[in-house]
C-alpha positions as CSV (number, residue, x, y, z in Angstrom):
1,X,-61.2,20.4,-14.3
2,X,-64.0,23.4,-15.4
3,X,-64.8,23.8,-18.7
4,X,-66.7,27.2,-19.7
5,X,-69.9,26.5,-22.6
6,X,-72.8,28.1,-24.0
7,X,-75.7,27.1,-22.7
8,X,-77.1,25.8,-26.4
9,X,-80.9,23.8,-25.6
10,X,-83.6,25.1,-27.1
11,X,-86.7,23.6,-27.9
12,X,-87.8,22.3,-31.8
13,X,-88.6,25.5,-33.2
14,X,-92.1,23.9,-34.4
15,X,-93.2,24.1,-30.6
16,X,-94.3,26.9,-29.4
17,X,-96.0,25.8,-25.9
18,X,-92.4,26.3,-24.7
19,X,-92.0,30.3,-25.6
20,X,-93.5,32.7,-23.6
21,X,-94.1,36.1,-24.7
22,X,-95.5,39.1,-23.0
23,X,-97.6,42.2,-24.7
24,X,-95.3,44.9,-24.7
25,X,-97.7,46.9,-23.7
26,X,-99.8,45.6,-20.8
27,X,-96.6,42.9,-19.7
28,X,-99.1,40.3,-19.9
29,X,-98.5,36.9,-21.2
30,X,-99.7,36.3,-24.5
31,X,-99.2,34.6,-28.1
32,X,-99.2,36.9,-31.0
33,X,-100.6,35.6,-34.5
34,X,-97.5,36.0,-35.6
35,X,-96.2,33.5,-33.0
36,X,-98.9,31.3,-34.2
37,X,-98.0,30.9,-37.7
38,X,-94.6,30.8,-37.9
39,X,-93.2,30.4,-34.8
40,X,-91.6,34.0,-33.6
41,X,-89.3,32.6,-31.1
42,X,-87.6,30.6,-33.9
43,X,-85.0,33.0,-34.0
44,X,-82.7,31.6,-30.9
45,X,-82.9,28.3,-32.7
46,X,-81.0,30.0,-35.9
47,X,-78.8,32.1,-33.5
48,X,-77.7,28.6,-31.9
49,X,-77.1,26.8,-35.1
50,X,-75.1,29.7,-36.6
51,X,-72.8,30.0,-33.2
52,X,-73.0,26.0,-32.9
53,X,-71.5,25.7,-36.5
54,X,-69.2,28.8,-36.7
55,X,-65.8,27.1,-35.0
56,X,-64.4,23.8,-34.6
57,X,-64.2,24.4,-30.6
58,X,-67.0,26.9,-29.4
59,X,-65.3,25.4,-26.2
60,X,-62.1,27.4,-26.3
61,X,-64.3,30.4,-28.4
62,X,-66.4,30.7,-25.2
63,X,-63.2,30.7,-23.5
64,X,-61.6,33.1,-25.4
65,X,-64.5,35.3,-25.2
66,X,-64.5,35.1,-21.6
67,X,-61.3,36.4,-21.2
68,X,-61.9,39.0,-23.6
69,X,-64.4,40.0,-22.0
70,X,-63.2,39.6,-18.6
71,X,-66.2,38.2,-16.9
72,X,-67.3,35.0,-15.6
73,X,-69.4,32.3,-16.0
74,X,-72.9,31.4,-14.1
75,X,-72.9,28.4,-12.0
76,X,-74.8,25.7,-13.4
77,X,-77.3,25.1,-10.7
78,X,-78.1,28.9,-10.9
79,X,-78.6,29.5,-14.6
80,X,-82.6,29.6,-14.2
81,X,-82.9,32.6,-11.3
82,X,-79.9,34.3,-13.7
83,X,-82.1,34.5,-16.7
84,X,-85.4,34.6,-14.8
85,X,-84.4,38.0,-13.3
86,X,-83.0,39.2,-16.1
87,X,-86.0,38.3,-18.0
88,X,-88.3,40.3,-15.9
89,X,-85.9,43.4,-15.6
90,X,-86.0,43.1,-19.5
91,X,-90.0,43.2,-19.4
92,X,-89.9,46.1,-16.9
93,X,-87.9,48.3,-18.8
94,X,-89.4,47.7,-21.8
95,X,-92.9,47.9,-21.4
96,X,-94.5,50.4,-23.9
97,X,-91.8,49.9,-26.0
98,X,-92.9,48.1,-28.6
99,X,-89.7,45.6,-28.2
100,X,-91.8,42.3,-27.5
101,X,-90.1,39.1,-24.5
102,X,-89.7,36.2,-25.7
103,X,-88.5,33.3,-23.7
104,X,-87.6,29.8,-24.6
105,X,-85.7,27.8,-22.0
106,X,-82.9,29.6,-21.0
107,X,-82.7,31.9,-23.6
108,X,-84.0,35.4,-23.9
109,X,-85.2,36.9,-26.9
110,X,-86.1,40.4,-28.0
111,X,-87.9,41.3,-31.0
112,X,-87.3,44.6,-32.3
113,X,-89.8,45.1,-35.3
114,X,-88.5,47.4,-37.9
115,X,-91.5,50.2,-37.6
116,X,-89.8,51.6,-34.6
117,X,-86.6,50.7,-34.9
118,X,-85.2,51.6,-38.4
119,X,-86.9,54.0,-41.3
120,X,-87.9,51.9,-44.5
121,X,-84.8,50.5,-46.7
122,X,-82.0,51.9,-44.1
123,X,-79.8,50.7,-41.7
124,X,-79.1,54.0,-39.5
125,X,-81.3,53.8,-36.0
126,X,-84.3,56.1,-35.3
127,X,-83.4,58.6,-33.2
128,X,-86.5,57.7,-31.0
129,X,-85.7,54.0,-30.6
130,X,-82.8,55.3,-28.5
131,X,-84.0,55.4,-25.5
132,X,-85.1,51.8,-25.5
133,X,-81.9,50.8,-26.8
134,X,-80.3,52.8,-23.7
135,X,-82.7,50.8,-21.3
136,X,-81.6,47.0,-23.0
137,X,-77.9,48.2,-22.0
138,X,-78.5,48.8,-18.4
139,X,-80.0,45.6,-18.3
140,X,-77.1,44.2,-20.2
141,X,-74.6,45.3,-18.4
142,X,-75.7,44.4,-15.1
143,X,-76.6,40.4,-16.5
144,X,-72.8,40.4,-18.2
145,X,-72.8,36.3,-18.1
146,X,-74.3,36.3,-21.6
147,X,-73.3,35.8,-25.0
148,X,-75.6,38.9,-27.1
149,X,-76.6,37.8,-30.5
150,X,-77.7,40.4,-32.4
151,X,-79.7,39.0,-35.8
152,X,-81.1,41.2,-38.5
153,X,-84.0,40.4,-40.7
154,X,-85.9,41.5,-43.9
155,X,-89.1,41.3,-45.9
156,X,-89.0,39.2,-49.3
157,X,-88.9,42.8,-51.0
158,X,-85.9,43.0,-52.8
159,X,-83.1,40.8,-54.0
160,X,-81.3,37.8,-52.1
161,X,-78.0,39.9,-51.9
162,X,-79.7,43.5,-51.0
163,X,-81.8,42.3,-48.1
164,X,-78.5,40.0,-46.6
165,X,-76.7,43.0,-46.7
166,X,-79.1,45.1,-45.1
167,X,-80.1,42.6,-42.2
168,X,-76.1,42.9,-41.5
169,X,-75.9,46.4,-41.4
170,X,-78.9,46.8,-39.1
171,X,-77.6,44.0,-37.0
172,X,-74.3,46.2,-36.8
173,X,-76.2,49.3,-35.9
174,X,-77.7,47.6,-33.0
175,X,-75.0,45.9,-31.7
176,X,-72.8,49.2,-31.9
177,X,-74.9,51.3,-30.1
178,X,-75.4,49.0,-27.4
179,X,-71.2,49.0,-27.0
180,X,-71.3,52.8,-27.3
181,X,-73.4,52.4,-24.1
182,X,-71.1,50.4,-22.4
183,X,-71.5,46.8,-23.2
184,X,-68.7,44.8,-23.6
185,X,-68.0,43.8,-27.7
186,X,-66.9,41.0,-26.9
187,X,-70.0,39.4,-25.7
188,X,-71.6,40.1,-29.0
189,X,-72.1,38.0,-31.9
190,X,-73.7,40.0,-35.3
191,X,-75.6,37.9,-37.5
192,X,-77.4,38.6,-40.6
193,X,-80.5,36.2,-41.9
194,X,-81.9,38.2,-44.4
195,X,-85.0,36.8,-45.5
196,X,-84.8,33.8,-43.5
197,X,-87.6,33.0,-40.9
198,X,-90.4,35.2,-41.7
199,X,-92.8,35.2,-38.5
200,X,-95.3,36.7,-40.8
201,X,-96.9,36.8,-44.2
202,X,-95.1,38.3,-46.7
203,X,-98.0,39.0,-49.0
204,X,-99.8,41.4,-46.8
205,X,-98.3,44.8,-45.6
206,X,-98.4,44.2,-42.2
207,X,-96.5,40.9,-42.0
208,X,-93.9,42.3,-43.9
209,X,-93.2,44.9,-41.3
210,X,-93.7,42.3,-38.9
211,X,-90.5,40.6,-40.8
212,X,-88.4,43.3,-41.4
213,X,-87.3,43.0,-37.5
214,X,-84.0,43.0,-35.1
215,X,-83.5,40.4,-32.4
216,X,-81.2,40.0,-29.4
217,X,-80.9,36.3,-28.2
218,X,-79.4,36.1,-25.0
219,X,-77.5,33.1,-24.3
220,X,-76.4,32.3,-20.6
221,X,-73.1,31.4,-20.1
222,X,-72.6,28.3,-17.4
223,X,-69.7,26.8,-15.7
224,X,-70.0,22.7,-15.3
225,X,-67.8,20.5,-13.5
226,X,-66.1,17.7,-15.7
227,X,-64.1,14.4,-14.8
């Protein structure tokens, strides 16, 4: 009998030999400060936890999003090529962006920082982040065997309450473009962390825009064989 799960290992988010992230820029491999000091591929390991502990069965979630979704799963010996091409399709497309590649395991993370994605204290997109957003959905859509997290972030500027709700809504405005482009909703989940995991200092200027960030984790979906 085959059951459908998320592919859920990640590395302790305290290690970052394992992430590998590459200047948006040049698409070489490099680790920010940011990556230093707090660890920027720390997101996944939230995104996982909050999936992990959301139902009783993410068994029968996964398969109900499945069928929702009406795709398949990726076969378990093939789960590595999956996400390494989709990885560097991912870098390709979104070199110069800004959007910086994070990958830990088998999971993909982008990191969207809020200078060129979203205008200070709202949630609606910049009009010239489109176009980026319009190359992650090709890319999407093409690599449909993934669960898309999309997590929004803040600063510590701001009460408990106001920055939660804004890291939904910016979540929601990511995640709803990308469906406007064609991506299926229900591979998405939306996830708000407000001020949790800062990848940067708070006290300084830059760090908080550093914080103040959207990510996508992308989660391969596998198929194993069970007794």
């Amino acid at each position: 009998m085959k059951k459908l799960i998320l592919a859920l290992s990640i590395a302790s988010v305290t290690v970052l030999s394992s992430c590998t992230t590459y200047d948006p820029y040049t698409g070489e491999e490099k680790t920010t400060n940011a990556a230093k000091g707090a660890g920027i591929g720390a997101g996944a390991a939230l995104v996982i936890s909050y999936i992990a502990n959301k139902d009783k069965s993410s068994a029968e979630r996964n398969k109900r999003m499945l069928r929702d979704a009406g795709i398949g799963a990726i076969a378990g010996g093939g789960v590595g090529y999956y996400m390494d091409t989709q990885e560097a399709k991912l870098r390709k497309q979104l070199r110069g962006s800004g959007v910086s590649v994070v990958r830990d395991g088998d999971n993909i993370n982008l990191v969207m920082p809020g200078n060129i994605t979203f205008p200070t204290n709202q949630h609606d997109l910049k009009t010239d982040f489109y176009d980026v957003l319009d190359s992650v959905a090709l890319v999407l859509e093409e690599f449909d065997k993934t669960i898309v997290a999309v997590a929004g972030y803040t600063d510590n500027v701001g009460s408990d309450a106001y920055n939660q709700s804004l890291s939904e809504q910016r979540a929601k405005s990511v995640a709803d473009y990308l469906k406007g482009k064609g991506v299926v909703a229900a591979r998405f989940e939306i996830i708000g962390f407000g001020e949790k995991n800062p990848i940067a200092d708070n006290n300084t200027s830059e760090g908080r825009a550093l914080n103040r960030r959207v990510e996508l984790t992308l989660l391969p979906i596998t198929e194993e064989e069970t007794e």
